[in-house]
N, C-alpha and C positions, 0 to 999 in steps of 0.2 A: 219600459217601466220607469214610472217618474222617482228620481231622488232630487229629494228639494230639502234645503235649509235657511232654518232663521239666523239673524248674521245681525249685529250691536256694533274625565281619568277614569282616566280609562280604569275599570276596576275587574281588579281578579276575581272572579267566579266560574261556577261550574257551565259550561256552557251546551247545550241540548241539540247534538249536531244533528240528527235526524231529523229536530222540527225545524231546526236553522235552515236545514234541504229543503223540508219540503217548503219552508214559505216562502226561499229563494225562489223556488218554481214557479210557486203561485205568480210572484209578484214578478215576475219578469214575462208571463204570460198575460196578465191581468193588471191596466196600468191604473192601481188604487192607489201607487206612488207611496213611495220613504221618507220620513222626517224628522231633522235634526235640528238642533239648534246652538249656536256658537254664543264660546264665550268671549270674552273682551280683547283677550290675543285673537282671536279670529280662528282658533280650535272647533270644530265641531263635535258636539256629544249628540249621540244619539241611541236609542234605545233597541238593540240590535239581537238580543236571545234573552232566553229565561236567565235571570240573575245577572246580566250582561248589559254595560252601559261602555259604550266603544267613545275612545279621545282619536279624534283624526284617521280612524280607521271605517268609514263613511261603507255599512253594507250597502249591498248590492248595488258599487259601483259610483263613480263620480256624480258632485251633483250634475241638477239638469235644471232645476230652477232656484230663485234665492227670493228672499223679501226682508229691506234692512230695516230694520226695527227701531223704534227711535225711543234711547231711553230715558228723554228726558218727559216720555208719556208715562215711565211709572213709577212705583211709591217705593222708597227706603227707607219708611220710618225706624227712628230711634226706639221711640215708643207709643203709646195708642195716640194719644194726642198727636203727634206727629206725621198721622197719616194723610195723604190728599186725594186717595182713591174713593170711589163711591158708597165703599163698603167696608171699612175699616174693621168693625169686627166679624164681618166676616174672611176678609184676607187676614185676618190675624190665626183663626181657627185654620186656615188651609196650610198657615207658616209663612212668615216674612224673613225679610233678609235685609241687610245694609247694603248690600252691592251686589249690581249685576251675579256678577261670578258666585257671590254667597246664594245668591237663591238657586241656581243651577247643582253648587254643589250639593244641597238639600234638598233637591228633585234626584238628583244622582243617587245618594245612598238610599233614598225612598224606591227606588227600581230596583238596585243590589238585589232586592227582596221579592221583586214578582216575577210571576214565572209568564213569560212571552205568548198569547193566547190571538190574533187577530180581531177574534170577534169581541175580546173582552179586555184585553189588557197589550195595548201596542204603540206601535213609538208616539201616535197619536197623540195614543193617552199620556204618554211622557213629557211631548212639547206641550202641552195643555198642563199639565203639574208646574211646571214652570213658568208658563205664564201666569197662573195664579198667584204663585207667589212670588212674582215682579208685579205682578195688578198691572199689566199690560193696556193702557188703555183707559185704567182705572176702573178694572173689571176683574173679580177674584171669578167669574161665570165659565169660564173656558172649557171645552171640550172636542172631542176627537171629532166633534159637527163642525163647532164655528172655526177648529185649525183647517179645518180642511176648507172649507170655505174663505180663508182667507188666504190660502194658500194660493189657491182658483182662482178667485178674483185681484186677487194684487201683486202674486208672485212675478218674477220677471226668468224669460228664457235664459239662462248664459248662451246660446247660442242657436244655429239655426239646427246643428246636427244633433245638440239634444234633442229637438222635439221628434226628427227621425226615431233618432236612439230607444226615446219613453214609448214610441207608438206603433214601432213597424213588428216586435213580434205580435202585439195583441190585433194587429189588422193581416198578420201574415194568419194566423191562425183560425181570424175569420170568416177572412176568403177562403180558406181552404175546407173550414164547416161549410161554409153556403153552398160551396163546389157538390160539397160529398152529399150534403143532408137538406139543400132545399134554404127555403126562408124560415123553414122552424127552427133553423140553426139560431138565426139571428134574432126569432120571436122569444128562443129560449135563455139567450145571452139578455135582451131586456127585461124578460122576465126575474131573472136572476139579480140585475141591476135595482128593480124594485124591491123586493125580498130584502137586498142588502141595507139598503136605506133604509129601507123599515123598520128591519132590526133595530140599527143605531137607533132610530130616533124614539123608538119604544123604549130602550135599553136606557138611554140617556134622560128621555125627558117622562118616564110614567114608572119607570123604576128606581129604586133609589142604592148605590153601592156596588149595581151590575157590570159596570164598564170603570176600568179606572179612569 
């Protein structure tokens, strides 16, 4: 199962340990991979249960990949006139911040409040609330698509036994479908792969408020 973080408080709430299980399960079966994102001490926050935004306490496990982000790509404006991103009033409507760490802790209490869903509201959706309003890029557009996608493409290993680590239960589990069940094991596991994609990009790009 992949844990990856972005890298430049933990808050008390009620925390939902039944669906905490079950999506530990999931996500250590199934490598859709965790993500966090650091603040300027090099803390990690991540978006970790219903009402739950975890400091340094990185679920399911140490990272496995990183990608350093470089903040002199985005916007701290003062005020409107002050912005450099492409989209000023719209990074103003999603919330800006003067510093790194102010936009993060603004993404943070905005989580306090949702309740942890995979298909609709998850750590995704959390590193994406904060790139918006860093304007990453000079992009307030960010979502659980293009985090992940940038994860994919530009993340880097920390090492060689993560990539073991992220991939050997989800390949141990399906040798042992293909063992038991044939190749519809594996036609059902792509199948499934599709469905999930689709979702997102239905959810994200032809609805509007579905996915945080």
């Amino acid at each position: 199962m992949l844990t990856e973080v972005f890298s430049s408080m933990e808050a008390e709430a009620d925390f939902d340990v039944e669906d905490s299980r079950s999506n530990n399960e999931l996500q250590e079966l199934w490598p859709v991979g965790h993500v966090g994102i650091c603040q300027e001490d090099g803390s990690v926050l991540d978006f970790a249960g219903s009402n739950l935004v975890s400091m340094d306490n990185f679920a399911y496990g140490s990272v496995s990949r990183y990608l350093q982000l470089d903040r002199n790509k985005c916007c701290f404006p003062a005020n409107l006139a002050a912005h450099v991103c492409e989209w000023p009033y719209k990074h103003t409507e999603v919330g800006t911040a003067t510093s790194w760490d102010g936009a993060l802790q603004l993404g943070t209490r905005h989580f306090q409040h949702k309740y942890y869903n995979l298909f609709t509201c998850n750590c995704y959706s959390f590193v994406a609330n904060c790139l918006n309003r860093l304007a990453h890029g000079g992009s307030a557009e960010w979502n659980v698509l293009n985090v992940a996608a940038l994860v994919w493409l530009h993340g880097e290993w920390v090492d060689k036994m993560s990539i073991v680590r992220s991939f050997a239960p989800f390949v141990t589990v399906t040798c042992i479908g293909i063992f038991m069940a044939g190749w519809s094991f594996l036609i059902g596991i792509l199948a499934f792969c599709l469905l999930l994609i689709g979702w997102f990009v239905f959810a994200v790009y032809c609805t509007k408020g579905l996915v945080c």
